[in-house]
C-alpha positions in Angstrom: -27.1 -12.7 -46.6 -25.0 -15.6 -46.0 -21.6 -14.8 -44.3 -18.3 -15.8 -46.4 -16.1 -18.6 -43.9 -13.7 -15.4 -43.0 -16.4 -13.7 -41.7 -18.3 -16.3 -40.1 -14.7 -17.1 -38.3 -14.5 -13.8 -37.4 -18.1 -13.6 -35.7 -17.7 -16.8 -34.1 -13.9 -15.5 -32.6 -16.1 -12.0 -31.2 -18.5 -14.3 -29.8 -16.0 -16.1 -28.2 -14.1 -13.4 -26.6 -17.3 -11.6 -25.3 -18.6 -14.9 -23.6 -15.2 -15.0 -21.6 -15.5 -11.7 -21.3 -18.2 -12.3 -19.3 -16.8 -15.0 -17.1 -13.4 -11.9 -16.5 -16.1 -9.7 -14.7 -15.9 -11.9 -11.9 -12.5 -11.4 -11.8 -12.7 -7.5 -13.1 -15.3 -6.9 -10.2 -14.0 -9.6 -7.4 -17.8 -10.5 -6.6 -19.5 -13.4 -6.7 -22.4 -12.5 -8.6 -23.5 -10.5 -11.4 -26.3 -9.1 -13.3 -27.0 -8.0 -16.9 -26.0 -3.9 -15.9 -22.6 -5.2 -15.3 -22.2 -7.3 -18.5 -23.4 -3.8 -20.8 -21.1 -1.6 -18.4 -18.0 -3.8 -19.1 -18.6 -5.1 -22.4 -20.7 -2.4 -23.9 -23.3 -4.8 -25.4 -27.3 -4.0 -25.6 -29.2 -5.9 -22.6 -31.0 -8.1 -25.1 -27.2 -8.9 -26.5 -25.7 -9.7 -22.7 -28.9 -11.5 -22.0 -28.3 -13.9 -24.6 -24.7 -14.6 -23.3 -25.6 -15.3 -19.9 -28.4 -17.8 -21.0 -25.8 -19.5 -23.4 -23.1 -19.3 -20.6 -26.1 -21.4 -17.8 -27.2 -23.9 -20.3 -24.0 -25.0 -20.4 -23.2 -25.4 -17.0 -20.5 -22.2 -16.5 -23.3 -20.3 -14.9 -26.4 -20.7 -12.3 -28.8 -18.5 -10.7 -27.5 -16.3 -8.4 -29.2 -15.4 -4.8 -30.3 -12.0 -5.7 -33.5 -11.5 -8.7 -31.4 -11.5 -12.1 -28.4 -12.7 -10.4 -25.5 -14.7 -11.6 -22.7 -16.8 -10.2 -20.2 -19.5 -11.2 -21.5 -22.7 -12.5 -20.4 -26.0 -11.4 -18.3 -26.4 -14.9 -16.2 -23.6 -13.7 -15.4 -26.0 -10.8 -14.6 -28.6 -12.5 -12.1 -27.1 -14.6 -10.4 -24.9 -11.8 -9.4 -28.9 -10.5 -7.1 -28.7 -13.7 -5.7 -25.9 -12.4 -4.4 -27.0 -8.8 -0.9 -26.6 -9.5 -1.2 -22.8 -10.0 -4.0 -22.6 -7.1 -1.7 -24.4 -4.9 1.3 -22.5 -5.9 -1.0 -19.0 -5.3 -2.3 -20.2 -1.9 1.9 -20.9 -0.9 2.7 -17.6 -2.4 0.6 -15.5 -0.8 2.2 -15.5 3.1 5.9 -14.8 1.2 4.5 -12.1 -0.7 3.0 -10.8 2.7 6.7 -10.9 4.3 8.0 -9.4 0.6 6.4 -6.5 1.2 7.4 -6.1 4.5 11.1 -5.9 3.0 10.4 -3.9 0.3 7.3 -1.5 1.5 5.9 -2.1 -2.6 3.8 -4.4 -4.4 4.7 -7.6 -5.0 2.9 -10.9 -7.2 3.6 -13.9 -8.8 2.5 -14.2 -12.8 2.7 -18.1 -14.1 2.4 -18.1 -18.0 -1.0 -19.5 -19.1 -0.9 -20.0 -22.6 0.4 -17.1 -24.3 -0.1 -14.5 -21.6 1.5 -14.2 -18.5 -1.2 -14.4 -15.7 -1.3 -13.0 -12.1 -2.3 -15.6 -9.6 -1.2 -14.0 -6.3 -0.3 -10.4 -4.7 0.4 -8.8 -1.6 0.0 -4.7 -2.0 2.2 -2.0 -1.0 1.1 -0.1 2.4 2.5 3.3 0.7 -0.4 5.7 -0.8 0.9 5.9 -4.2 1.6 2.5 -5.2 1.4 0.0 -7.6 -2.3 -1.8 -8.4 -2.2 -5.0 -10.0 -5.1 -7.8 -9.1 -5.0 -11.4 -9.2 -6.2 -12.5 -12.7 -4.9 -9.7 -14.7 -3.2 -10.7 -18.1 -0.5 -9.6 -20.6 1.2 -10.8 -23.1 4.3 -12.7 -22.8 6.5 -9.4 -24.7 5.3 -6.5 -22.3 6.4 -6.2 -19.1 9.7 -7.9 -16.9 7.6 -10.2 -15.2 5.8 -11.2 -18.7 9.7 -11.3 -20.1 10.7 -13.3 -17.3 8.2 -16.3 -18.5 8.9 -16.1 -21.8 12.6 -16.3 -21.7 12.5 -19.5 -19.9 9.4 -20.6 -21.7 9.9 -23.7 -25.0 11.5 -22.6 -27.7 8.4 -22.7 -29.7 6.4 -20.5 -27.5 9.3 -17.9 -27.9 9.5 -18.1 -31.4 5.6 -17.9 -31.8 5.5 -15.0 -29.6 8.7 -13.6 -31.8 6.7 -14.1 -34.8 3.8 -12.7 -34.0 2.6 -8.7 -34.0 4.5 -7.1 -30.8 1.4 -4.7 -29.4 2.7 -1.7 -27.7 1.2 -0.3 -24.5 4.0 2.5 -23.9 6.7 3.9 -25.9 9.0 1.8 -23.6 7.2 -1.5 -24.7 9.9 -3.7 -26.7 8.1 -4.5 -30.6 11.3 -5.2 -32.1 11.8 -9.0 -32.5 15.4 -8.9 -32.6 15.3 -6.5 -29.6 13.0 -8.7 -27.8 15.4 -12.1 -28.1 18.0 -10.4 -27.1 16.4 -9.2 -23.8 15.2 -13.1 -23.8 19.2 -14.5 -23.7 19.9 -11.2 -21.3 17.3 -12.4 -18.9 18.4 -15.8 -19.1 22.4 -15.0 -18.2 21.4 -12.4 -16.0 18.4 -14.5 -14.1 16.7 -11.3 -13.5 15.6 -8.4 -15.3 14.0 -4.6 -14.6 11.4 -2.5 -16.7 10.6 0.9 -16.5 7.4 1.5 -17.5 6.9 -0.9 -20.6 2.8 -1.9 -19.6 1.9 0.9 -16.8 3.6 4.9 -17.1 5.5 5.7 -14.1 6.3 1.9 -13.3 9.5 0.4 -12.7 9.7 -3.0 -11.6 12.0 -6.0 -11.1 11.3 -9.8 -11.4 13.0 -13.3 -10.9 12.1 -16.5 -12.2 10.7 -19.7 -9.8 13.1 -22.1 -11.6 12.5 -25.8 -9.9 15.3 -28.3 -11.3 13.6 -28.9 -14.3 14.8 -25.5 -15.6 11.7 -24.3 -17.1 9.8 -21.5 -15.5 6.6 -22.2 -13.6 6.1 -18.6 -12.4 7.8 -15.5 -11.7 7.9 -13.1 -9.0 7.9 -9.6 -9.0 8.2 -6.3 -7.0 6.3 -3.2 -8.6 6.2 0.5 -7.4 5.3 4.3 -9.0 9.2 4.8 -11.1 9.5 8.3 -9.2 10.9 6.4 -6.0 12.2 3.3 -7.9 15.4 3.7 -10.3 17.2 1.0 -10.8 19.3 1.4 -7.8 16.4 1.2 -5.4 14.6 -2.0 -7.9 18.1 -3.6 -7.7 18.4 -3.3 -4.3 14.8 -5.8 -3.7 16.5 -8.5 -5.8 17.5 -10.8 -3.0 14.1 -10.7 -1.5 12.5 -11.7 -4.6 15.1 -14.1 -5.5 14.4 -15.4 -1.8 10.9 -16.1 -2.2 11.6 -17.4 -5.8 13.4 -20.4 -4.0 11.0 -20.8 -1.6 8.1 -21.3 -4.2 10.2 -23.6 -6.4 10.5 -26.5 -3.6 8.5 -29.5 -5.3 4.6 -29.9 -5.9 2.8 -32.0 -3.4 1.8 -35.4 -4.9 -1.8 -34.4 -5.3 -0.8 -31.0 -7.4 1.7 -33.0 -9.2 -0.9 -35.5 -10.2 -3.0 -33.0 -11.5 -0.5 -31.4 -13.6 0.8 -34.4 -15.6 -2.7 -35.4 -16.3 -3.1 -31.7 -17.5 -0.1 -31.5 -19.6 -0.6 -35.8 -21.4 -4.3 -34.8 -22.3 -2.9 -31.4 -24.3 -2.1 -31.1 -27.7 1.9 -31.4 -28.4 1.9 -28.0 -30.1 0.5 -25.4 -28.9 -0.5 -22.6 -31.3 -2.1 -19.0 -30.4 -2.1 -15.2 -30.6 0.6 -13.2 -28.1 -0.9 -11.1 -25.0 
């Protein structure tokens, strides 16, 4: 049977999100190196479907043969692309001590998110040293209406990102998740006056959190920074009360690029497309 163009889009979209689903298990699993048990246990595909993935993902350079029998690691594409990305690498690697001294202050987790796309993505965190406490790994991603440091982006993203994300179908993850467009841009213009803003379990029950944008002179957001903790101990008082921490190590992190990471971004940002176009988180 020959597939109609709708639904030959729509198999070649699946395919699509399960080969980079394949590629997230790294992140999913922080290891180096997988094998087909772990494709089926996070994907849910037959062996004989994973197989095929990871064959297709190595002939074309995003995989290689990993040390172990049946083993897979990181191709040497992946390396070349992750040179595109030295601005946020750089900015992660700079983050990482003040996040360390963050939650010193503050005793809960705290990261920095830096809009890729239309998703807000995690590139750095320093966990809480409480028992109960707040997980959320490096590489995790949500859309750009869910969540304060997800808000935070978004509100000083380009006007077209906000109105794409406006326009699009608001998914909601708690009852506290804002689906409303008119809701959701006026938390934008709050966020903006306010240069802050708190959620209470929008993403994650029981969270409460509070973020700042990392605002360099050019006045558009290159990442946000959070602090993140189980809602029972943080109300808005005790959230409110880690804002000039955050806002601290939101200066720090908006000092200029080096050259080199500078460099890389402008060569990034003149070989994209002028409009971008794409789904919310």
């Amino acid at each position: 049977m020959r597939l109609q163009p709708r639904q030959r889009q729509g198999h070649e979209l699946q395919a699509l999100e399960r080969g980079l689903g394949v590629l997230e298990i790294f992140l999913r699993r922080n290891t180096d190196e997988i094998v087909i048990t772990d494709v089926g246990e996070e994907l849910g595909l037959p062996r004989s479907t994973g197989y095929r993935f990871l064959r297709v993902l190595r002939e074309h350079g995003f995989l290689e043969p990993g040390a172990r029998r049946g083993g897979f690691r990181l191709g040497g594409k992946v390396a070349l692309l992750s040179r595109h990305a030295r601005p946020a690498l750089y900015l992660a690697e700079v983050a990482r001590p003040l996040l360390e001294h963050l939650v010193g202050e503050t005793r809960e987790t705290a990261f920095v998110t830096v809009r890729a796309g239309y998703a807000a993505l995690c590139v750095a965190r320093a966990e809480s040293p409480q028992p109960v406490r707040l997980a959320y790994e490096e590489g995790r991603m949500m859309p750009l209406h869910a969540g304060c440091s997800a808000k935070v982006l978004l509100a000083y993203s380009p006007p077209a990102i906000q109105e794409a994300v406006l326009r699009s179908e608001l998914q909601a993850f708690t009852e506290a998740t804002t689906c409303d467009a008119a809701a959701l841009r006026a938390e934008l213009a709050r966020i903006r006056n306010d240069g802050y803003t708190i959620s209470q379990g929008e993403t994650d029950p029981g969270a409460g959190a509070i973020c700042v944008p990392v605002l360099p002179a050019q006045g558009e957001a290159v990442a946000a920074v959070t602090v993140a903790g189980p809602s029972f101990r943080l109300g808005r008082p005790e959230l409110l009360s880690f804002l000039p921490a955050a806002t601290d190590v939101a200066r720090q992190l908006a000092t200029p690029l080096p050259d080199d990471a500078r460099t890389s971004r402008s060569r990034r940002v003149s070989a994209s497309p002028t409009n971008e176009s794409g789904a919310g988180e």
